[in-house]
C-alpha positions as CSV (number, residue, x, y, z in Angstrom):
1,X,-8.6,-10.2,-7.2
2,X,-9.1,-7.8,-4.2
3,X,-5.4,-8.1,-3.0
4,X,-2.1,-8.7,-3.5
5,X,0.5,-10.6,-1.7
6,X,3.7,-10.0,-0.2
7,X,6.4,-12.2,0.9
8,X,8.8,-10.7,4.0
9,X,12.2,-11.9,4.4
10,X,14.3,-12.7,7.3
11,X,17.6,-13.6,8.6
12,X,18.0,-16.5,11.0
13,X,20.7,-16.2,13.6
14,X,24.5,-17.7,12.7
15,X,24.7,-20.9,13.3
16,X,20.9,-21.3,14.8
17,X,18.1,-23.5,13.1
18,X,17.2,-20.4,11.0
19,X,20.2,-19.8,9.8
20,X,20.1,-17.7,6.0
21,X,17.0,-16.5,4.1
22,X,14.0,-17.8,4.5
23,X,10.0,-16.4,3.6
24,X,8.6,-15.9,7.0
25,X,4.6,-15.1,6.4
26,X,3.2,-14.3,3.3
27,X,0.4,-11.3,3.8
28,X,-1.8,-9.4,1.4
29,X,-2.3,-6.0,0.3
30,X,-6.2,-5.2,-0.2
31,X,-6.7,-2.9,-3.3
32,X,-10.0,-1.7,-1.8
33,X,-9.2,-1.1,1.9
34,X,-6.2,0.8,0.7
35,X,-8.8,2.7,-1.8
36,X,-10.9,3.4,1.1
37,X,-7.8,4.7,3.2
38,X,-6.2,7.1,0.6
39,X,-10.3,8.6,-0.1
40,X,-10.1,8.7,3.8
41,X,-7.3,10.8,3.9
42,X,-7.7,13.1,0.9
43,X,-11.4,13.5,2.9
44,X,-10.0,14.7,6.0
45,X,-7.1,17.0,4.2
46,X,-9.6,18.5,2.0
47,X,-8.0,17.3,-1.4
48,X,-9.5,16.5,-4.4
49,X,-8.9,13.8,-7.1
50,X,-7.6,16.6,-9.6
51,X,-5.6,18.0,-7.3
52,X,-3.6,14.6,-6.8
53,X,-3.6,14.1,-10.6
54,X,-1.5,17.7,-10.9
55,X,0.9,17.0,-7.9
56,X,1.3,13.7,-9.3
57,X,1.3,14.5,-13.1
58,X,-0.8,12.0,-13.8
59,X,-2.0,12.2,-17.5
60,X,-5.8,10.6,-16.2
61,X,-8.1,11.3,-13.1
62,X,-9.3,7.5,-13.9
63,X,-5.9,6.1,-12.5
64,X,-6.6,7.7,-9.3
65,X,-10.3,6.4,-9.0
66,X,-9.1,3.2,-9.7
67,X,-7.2,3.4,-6.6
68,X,-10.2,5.0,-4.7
69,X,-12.6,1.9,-5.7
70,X,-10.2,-0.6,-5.1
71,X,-9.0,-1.3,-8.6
72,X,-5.7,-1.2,-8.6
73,X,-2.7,0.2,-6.4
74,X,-0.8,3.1,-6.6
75,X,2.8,2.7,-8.1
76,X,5.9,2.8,-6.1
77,X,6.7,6.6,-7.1
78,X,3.0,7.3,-6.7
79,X,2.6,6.0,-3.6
80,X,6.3,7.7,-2.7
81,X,4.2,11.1,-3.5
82,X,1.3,10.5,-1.9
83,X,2.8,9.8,1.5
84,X,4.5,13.3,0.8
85,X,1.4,15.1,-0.2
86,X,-0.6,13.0,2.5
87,X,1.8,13.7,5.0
88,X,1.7,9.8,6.2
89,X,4.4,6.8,6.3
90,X,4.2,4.5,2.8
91,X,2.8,1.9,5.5
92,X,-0.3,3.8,6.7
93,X,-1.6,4.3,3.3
94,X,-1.5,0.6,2.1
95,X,-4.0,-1.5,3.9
96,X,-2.1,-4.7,4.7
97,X,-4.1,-7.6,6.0
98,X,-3.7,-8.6,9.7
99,X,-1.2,-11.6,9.7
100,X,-3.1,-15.2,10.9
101,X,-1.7,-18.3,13.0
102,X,-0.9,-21.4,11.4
103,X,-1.7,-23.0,14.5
């Protein structure tokens, strides 16, 4: 499976025909775009898998080239560090697929 899917949430107006919770779209996450972003990045900051494992004591460099070939995603405090060490929002390290009409 190359991605993962996320369902947003939103809030109708009072009293309108949306009114309370509903799932609006649901959109995916691609493991290997986002790979191919964070290698990107590191690439053009100059870092280097072993320096990400230190900053984000990671006991294997493997978990971090899983991310880089698209095998799995970076954890919530992971990704948390990398947009610190990346210098980058949470969203412009995850690759999120481009939302398509129903219609």
């Amino acid at each position: 499976m190359d991605s993962i899917c996320c369902a947003f949430l939103f809030f109708g107006e009072k009293g309108g025909a949306a009114d309370g919770v509903r799932i609006r779209k649901i959109r995916k996450i691609s493991k290997k775009r986002t790979g191919l972003q964070i290698r990107q990045m590191m690439t053009d900051r100059g870092i280097t898998v072993a320096q990400l494992q230190d900053w984000l004591e990671i006991d294997s460099p493997q978990a971090v080239y899983k991310w880089l070939h698209g095998v799995n995603l970076p954890s919530v405090t992971h990704l948390h560090g990398l947009s610190q060490i990346l210098n980058v929002k949470i969203d412009e390290i995850l690759a999120v697929e481009e939302e398509k009409d129903d219609d």
